[in-house]
N, C-alpha and C positions, 0 to 999 in steps of 0.2 A: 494468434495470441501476441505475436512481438511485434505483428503491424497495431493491431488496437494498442499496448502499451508505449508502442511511438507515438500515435497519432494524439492519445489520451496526453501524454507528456509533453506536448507543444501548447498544451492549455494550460500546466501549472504553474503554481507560484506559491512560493512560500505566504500562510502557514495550511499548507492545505494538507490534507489528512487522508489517506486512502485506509479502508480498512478490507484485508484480502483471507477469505475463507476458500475451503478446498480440501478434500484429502490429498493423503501424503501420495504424492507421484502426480495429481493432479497437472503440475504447471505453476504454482506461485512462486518460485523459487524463477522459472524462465521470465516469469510475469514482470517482476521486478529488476530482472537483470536488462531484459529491453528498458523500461524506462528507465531507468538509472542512463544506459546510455544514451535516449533520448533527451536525458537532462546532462548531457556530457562529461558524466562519471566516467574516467578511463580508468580506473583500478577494478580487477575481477570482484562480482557481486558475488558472497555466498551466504548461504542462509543463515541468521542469527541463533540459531537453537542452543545453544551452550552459552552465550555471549547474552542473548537475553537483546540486544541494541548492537549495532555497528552502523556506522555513521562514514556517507561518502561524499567527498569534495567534489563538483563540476559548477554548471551554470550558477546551479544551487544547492546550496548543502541537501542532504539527503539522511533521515534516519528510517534506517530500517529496522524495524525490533518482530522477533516472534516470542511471545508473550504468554506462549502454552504452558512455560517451567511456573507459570504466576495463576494457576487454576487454584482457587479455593487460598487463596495469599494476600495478605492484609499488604504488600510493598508498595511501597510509593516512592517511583525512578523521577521525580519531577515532572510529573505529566502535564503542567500549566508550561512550562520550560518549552517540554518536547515538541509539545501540540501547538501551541500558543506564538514560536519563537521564531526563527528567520529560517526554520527548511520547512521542505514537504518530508512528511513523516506516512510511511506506509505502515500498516501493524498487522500482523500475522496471526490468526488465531486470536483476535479482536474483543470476542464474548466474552473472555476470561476479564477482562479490564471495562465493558461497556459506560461501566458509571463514570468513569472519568473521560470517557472520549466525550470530546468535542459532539455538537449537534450539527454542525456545518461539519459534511464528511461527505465521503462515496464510499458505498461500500458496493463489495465487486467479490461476486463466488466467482469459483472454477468449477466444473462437473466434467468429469473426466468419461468422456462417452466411447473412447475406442484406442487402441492404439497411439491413432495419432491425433484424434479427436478431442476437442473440447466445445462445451458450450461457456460462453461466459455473460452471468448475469450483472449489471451494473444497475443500482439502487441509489439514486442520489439524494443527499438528505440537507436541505437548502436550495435557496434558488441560483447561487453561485453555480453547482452541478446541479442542477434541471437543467440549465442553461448550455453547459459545457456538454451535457449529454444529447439533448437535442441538436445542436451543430453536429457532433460528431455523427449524428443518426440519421439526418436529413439532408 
């Protein structure tokens, strides 16, 4: 899991978009802590659940938001801003918000298969990630 979100994070650039599903314990919390430090966040990652967004410094700015508190919620955090603007923005629990994400994205499950297991699926949605996923794949 933290080799693919290195290897995945030498391809980004702002305003790129990941969108990360999973159950709870799955690994999206590790998922983002790897690439955060592939994009050279030195501050400890942790997960936005109360916070709704937290937002980290390195190569590239970085927002991370989990967006679960916003199921069935009319809020609107500046999503043209977030999506649109100078970081790579990862979002947690993604379905709750779909309308507003961007169509140029990756979205990326976790399936927690054992212990220490995970399968992870990546869905890339544009040709910018067809692209980036192919390289990584080939």
């Amino acid at each position: 899991m933290e080799s693919l979100a290195a290897t995945l994070g030498s391809y980004l650039q702002p305003p790129d978009v990941l969108t990360l599903e999973g159950d709870l314990g799955a690994g999206k919390t590790t998922f983002v802590q790897a690439l955060a430090k592939s994009l050279g966040v030195k501050r400890i990652v942790s997960s936005p659940t109360f916070t709704i967004i937290k937002q980290y410094e390195g190569n590239y700015p970085l927002n991370h938001l989990d967006v679960y508190r916003l199921a069935n919620s009319e809020e609107d955090l500046g999503w043209d801003e977030l999506f649109y603007g100078d970081a790579i923005s990862v979002i947690e629990w993604a379905q709750f918000i779909e309308e507003e994400l961007p169509e140029q994205r990756l979205n990326i499950v976790i399936h927690h298969t054992g212990e220490t297991t995970r399968t992870v699926e990546l869905t890339p949605r544009g040709e910018r990630f067809t692209r980036i996923c192919e390289e990584i794949f080939t």
